[in-house]
Structure formats: C-alpha cells, structure tokens
N, C-alpha and C positions, 0 to 999 in steps of 0.2 A: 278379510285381512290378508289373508294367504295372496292373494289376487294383487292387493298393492304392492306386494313385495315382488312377487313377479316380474310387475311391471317396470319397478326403480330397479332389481337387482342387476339387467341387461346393460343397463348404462353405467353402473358402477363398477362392474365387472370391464367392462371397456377403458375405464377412466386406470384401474388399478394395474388391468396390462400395458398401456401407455407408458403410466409412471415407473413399471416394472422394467418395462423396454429399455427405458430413454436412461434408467439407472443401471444397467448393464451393460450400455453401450459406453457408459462414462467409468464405468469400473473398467471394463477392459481397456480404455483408450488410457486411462492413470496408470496400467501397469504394463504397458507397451511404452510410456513416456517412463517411469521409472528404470525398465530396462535397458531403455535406450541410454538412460541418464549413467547408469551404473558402469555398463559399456564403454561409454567414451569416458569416465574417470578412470577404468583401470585401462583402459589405453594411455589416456595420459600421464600414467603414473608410472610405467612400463618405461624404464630408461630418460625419462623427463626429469628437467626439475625448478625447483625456482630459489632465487637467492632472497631471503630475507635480510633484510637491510637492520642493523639492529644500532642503537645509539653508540658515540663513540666518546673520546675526551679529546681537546683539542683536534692536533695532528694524525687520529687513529678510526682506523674504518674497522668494522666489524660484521659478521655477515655469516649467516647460517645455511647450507643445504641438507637439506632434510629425507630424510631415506636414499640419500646418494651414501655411498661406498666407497668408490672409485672415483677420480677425479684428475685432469689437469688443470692447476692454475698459472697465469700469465700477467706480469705487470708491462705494460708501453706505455712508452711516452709519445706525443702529439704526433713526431716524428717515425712511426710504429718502429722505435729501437726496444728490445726487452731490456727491461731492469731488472727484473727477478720474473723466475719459475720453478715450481714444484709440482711434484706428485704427490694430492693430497688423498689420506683414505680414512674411514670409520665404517665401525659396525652397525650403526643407527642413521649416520650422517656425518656432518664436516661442519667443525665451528673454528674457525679462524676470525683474529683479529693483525691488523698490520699497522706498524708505528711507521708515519710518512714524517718525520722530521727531519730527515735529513733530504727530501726533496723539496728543488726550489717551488716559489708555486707556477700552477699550469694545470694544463690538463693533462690526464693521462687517464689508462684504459686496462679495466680488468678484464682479463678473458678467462673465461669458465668453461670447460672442455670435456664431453664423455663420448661413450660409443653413440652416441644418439645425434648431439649437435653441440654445437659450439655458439655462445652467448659473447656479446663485448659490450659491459657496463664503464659508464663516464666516470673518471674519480674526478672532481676539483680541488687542488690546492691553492690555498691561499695563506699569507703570514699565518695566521691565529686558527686557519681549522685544514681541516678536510674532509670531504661530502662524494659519497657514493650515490648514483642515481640507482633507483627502485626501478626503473624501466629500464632495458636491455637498450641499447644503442642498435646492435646488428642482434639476428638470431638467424643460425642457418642450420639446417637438416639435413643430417650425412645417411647418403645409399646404403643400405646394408644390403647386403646378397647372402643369404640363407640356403642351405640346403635339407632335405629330412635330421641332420644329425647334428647342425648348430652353424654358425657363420663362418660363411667361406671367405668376405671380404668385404670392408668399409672404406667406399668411396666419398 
C-alpha cells in the first residue's frame, strides 16, 4: 500500500505546484492591475472634475461639481460674447442652477474653468426648455510648472 502511494503522490504533487503556480501569478497580476487602477483614479481626481448634469424645469439648467472648491464659470453665446461669469466655490463641491428665461433661444456655451483645464459644455435654448449636454464640447489641459515648494506657473 505504501508503494502505491509513492507512486501517485509524485504526479499529485506536480499537479498541486502547477495549480499553486498559476494561482500566484494571477494573484499578483490582480494586485498590480488594482494598483495600477487605484493610481490613475487618484490622478484623476487630483484637480479634475466632471459636471453632472442634474434635471431642470422648463428654462433652467442645473449641474453639480463634485469635490471641486474653486472654480470659474462662463456663460457665451454662439458668437463667443460672455453673458455672465462668476467665481464659483464650496467646501465639498459646487451646485448651481441658472434660470435662462430671459434668453432668446440658440445656442450657447458653458465654460468650466480650474487650475487644471478648462471644459465648454453646449446649452440649447429653445421657447419651452433648456438642455445642457453631458459631454464636454472642448476640454483642454493647462501647463503647470511646479517647483519643490508649490506652482510657479499655469500656462
């Protein structure tokens, strides 16, 4: 009896370090793709942001930044003339709603502005409503120049 065991335990023993292998090399490759993943969300989140687009009533757009602080915002029209701008700020983020009823309908163009980049969402007016687009129109990414003790300059 000792004998048969001998002789199966060699190839079981090979079969168990295979599977031990092949399951180490997938645990470490899930926590190098976890890291990686972790990485690029706090990059992202690092002076980024994104506009949530939230329901409105007729004439009125409404729109959430979320862990933003700081903030420029910009209203243009077709013709890029500004119609309104403020400097918007919160402690958590930035919840603004705007009443467009006193504008004819058209297009016109929200811009979203931080140390990071500058966003320009479409508004459409029309008689009976107005509609924010969920997708950015432009998005562009300002230089920063850094040095050991904080930013020397944003191009």
């Amino acid at each position: 009896m000792t004998i048969f065991l001998a002789l199966v335990l060699p190839h079981q023993i090979i079969s168990i370090n295979l599977k031990a292998t092949i399951m180490r090399k997938m645990l470490r490759l899930g926590l190098v793709l976890v890291v990686a993943m972790t990485t690029m969300s706090t990059f992202a989140n690092e002076g980024d942001f994104l506009l949530y687009v939230k329901k409105g009533n007729e004439k009125e757009i409404r729109f959430s930044l979320n862990g933003i602080k700081k903030i420029n915002l910009a209203l243009y029209d077709k013709e890029n003339n500004l119609i309104y701008s403020e400097n918007a700020s919160g402690k958590q983020g930035i919840l603004r709603t705007y009443r467009l009823e006193e504008l004819p309908s058209g297009t016109y163009f929200l811009e979203v502005e931080n140390e990071v980049k500058k966003v320009r969402y479409e508004i459409i007016v029309t008689n009976k409503m107005a509609s924010l687009s969920q997708k950015a129109v432009t998005e562009v990414y300002k230089k920063v120049l850094r040095d050991k003790e904080g930013t020397l300059a944003t191009l």
